[in-house]
N, C-alpha and C positions, 0 to 999 in steps of 0.2 A: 912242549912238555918233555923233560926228559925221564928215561925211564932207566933204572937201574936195573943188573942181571934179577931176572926169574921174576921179572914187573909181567904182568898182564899187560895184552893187545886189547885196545877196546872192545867193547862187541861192535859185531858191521853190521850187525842188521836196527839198526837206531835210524828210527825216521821223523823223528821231533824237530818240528820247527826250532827248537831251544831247548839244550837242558844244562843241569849244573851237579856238579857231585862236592861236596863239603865236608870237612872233619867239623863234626857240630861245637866239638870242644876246642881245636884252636884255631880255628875260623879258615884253616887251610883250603883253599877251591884245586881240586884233586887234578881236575877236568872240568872244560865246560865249553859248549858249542851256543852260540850266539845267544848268551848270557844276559846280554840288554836288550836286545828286543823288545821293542816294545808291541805287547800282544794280550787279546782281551784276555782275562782271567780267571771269568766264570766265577765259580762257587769257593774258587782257593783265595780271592779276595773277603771271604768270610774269615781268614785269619786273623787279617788287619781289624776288621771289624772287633772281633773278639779280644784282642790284645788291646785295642782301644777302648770300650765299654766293658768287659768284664768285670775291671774291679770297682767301678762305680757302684753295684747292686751287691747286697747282700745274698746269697745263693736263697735265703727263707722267706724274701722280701714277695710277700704276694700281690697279683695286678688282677684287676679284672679287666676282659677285654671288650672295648666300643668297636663299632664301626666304624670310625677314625684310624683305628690300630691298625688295619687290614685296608686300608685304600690304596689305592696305587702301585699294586704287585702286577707285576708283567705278566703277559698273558703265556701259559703253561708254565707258571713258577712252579718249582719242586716245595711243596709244602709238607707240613709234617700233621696236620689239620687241628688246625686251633679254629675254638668258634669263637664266633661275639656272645658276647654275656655269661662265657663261661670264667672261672678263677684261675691262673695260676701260677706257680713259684718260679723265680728268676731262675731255681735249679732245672724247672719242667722247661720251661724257654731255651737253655743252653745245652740239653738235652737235645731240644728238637733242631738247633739250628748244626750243631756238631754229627750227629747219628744220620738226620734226615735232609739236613741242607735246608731244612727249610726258611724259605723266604719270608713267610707267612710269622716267624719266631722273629727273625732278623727287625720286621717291621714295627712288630706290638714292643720288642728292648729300644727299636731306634727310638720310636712317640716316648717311650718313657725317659731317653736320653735327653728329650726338648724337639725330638723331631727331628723329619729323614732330612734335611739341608744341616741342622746344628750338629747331628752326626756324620754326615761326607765333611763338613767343615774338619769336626776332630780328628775326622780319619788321617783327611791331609796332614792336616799339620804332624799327626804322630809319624807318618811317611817322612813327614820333612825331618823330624826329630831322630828318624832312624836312619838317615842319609838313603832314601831308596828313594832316589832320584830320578827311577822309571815310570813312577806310577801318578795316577791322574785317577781320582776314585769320585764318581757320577752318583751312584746308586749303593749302598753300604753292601747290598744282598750279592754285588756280581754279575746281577744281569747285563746281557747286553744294554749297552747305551754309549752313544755318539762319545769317543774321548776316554772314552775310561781304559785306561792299558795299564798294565803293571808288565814286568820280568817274570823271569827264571831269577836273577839276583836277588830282585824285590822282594818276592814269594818269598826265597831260603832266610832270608831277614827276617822276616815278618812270621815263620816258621820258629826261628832261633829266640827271638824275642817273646814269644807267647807260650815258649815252650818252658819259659823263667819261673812259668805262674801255677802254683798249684793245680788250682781249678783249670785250666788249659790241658795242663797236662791227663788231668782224669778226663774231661769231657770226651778228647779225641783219643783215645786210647778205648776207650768204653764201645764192647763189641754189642749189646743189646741192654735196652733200658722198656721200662714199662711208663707207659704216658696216658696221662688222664684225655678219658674218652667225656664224651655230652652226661648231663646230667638228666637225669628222667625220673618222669613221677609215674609210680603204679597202685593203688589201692591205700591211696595217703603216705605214701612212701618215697621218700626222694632217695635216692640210687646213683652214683658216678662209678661209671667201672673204669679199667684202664685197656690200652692194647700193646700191644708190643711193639715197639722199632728195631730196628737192625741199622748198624752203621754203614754205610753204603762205601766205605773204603774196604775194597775187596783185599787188598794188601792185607786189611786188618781182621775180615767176615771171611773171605774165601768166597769161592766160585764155583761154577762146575766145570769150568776151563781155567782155573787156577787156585792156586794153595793157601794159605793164611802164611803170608813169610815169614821165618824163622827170625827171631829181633824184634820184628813191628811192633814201634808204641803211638803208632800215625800219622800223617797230622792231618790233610783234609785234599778231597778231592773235589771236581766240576767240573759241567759238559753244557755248554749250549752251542746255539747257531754259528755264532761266529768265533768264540773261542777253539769250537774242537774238546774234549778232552784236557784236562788238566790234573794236574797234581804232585803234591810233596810229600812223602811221606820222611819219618825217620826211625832209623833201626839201628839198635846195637850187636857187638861181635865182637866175643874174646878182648871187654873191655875198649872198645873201638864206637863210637856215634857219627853216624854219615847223615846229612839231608841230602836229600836228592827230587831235584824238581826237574819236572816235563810238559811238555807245553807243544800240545797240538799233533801229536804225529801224523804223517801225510798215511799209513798203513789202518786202514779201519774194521783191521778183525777185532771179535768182541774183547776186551779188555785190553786192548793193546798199550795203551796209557801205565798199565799195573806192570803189564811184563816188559816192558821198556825200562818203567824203574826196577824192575825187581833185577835186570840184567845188569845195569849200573850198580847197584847197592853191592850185589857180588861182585864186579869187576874193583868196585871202587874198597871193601873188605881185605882182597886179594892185593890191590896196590897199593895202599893205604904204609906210607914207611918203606918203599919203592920206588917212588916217583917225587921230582921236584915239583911243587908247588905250582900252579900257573896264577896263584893270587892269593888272596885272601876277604873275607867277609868284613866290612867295615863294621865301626862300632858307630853306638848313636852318639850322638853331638854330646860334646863335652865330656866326653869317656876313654877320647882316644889317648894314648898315654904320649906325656911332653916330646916334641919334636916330631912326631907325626901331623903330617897334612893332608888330611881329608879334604875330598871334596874334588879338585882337578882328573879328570883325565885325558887319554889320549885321544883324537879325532876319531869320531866311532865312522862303523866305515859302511855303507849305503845301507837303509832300512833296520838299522842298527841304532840304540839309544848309544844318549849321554854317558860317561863314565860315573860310574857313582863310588867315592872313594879313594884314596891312593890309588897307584896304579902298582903294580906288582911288578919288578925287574925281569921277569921271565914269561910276561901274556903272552895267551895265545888269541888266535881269531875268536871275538866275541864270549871273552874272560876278559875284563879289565873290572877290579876289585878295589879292596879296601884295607884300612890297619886291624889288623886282626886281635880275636880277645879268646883268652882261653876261659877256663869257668867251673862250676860245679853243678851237676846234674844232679837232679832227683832219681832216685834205683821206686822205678814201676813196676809192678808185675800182674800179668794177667794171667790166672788159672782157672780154665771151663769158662772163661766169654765173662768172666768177674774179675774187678780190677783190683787189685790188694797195694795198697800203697807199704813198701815195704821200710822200715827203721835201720838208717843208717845205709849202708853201702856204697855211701857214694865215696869221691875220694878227689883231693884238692889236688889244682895243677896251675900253673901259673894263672894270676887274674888280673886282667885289664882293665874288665867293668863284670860286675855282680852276675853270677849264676847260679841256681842251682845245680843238686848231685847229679850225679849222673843218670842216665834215660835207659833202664832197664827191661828185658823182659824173664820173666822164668820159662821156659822151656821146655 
């Protein structure tokens, strides 16, 4: 990586198995420590998911849920609590599975997809579609399971590509929603209340050992046994859109996974138009623009994935990338924990393959 006068030093205190730092807008990989790895991926494989099925269902399209919907969730899935036999909207589903991670949402959309094999099918192939050449998806929800691995690359992909979509973009930006509770009878009276969730990207809710970052419009985090901590969030600056994925940090103070990113996304602000490129974010199959060749990379080097993508004339250790697309972002804004979709602001800049305006927040 080369770094031009009054570039930033990385941060040294980074103990992630893998991370990536990305200009969301022309796919430039800023920085990136063993980028292909292949490493389980928890709850942030619920992006793939959602970029996959999202736009099959109408957000109004109502389910009621069997006992069929709910079988086969890992044991202490993070659930958002859906019952059996209760009703609800493919918006209340994608609520619970973005805000709460829940697994238990993931399950009742996958049965309505055609079921949890017909959706790991779709998922792959949309992996394949999107050249994320890391990932091996078992279970749609993220849980642990034998094979299932994605990247820090794959992640920023599957981040960059789900963030195209309206509805993606409000779900994981959305700092608290109200969700329909059990339905009850009292005195010949039937009754549904709701309760409240909280989005568990602390990036985006805050903490009490960390801040609601300045920029954050998301995108999803996850923690189990064998991943460790994970997460991508994205945030804008002075017209500027970074993804930044983390994966695993070996330091297990409480949030570590948030202040990891949150030290990258500053570093990567601060050097953003400073620093040569160590790659770039490949596009999905059939978008990369003529005389680019996706797909080959360089010998990844022990415990290291495949290259996924072009390879960039300047890698570094664990950055080998892709032909990059620039794009238009959707301008979001979040005011008091409500998300305002805002008209207009975004602003056109070179395009390779389709995106919206820009990824905004108000401040």
């Amino acid at each position: 990586m080369a770094l031009a006068g009054g570039a930033p030093v990385l941060p040294k205190d980074l103990t992630a198995r893998s991370w990536i730092v990305a200009d969301a807008e022309s796919g430039d990989v800023l920085a990136a420590h063993n980028a292909h790895w292949r490493l389980p991926p928890a709850s942030t494989l619920k992006m793939l998911f959602a970029d996959t099925v999202l736009p099959r269902f109408p957000k109004t399209t109502v389910h009621k849920v069997e006992a069929a919907d709910l079988a086969g969730m890992g044991a202490g899935s993070s659930l958002v609590g859906i019952k059996e036999g209760e009703t609800y909207t493919v918006h209340d589903l994608w609520l619970g599975v973005f805000l709460r991670s829940g697994n238990d949402a993931v399950h009742v959309l996958s049965q309505m997809n055609g079921g949890i094999a017909e959706t790991v099918k779709d998922m792959n192939e949309h992996a394949e579609e999107l050249q994320a050449l890391d990932t091996n998806v078992v279970s749609p929800d993220g849980y642990d399971a034998p094979h299932q691995v994605s990247s820090a690359y794959d992640l920023t992909l599957f981040a960059r590509s789900g963030l195209q979509k309206q509805d993606f973009r409000e779900y994981c930006a959305t700092v608290t929603a109200k969700f329909p509770g059990e339905t009850t009878k009292k005195k010949g009276r039937t009754t549904r209340g709701t309760f409240e969730i909280q989005n568990t990207n602390r990036l985006l809710s805050g903490d009490y050992d960390i801040s609601q970052y300045p920029g954050i419009a998301g995108v999803k985090n996850g923690n189990t046994t064998n991943a460790g901590a994970t997460f991508t969030g994205v945030a804008e600056r002075n017209g500027k859109v970074l993804l930044v994925t983390v994966m695993n940090p070996e330091k297990t103070d409480h949030n570590e996974v948030y202040k990891e990113t949150a030290a990258l996304l500053d570093w990567g602000f601060q050097a953003v138009g400073k620093v040569t490129p160590v790659g770039e974010l490949v596009a999905p199959k059939g978008t990369a623009p003529a005389g680019a060749q996706p797909g080959a990379g360089p010998s990844p080097s022990e415990g290291q994935a495949g290259g996924a993508g072009a390879v960039s004339a300047k890698p570094v250790a664990g950055a080998v990338t892709g032909s990059g697309s620039g794009g238009m972002w959707i301008a979001l804004a979040i005011t008091g924990g409500l998300l305002v979709l805002l008209a207009g602001g975004g602003y056109l800049v070179n395009r390779r393959w389709p995106l919206p305006d820009l990824v905004r927040r108000r401040r």
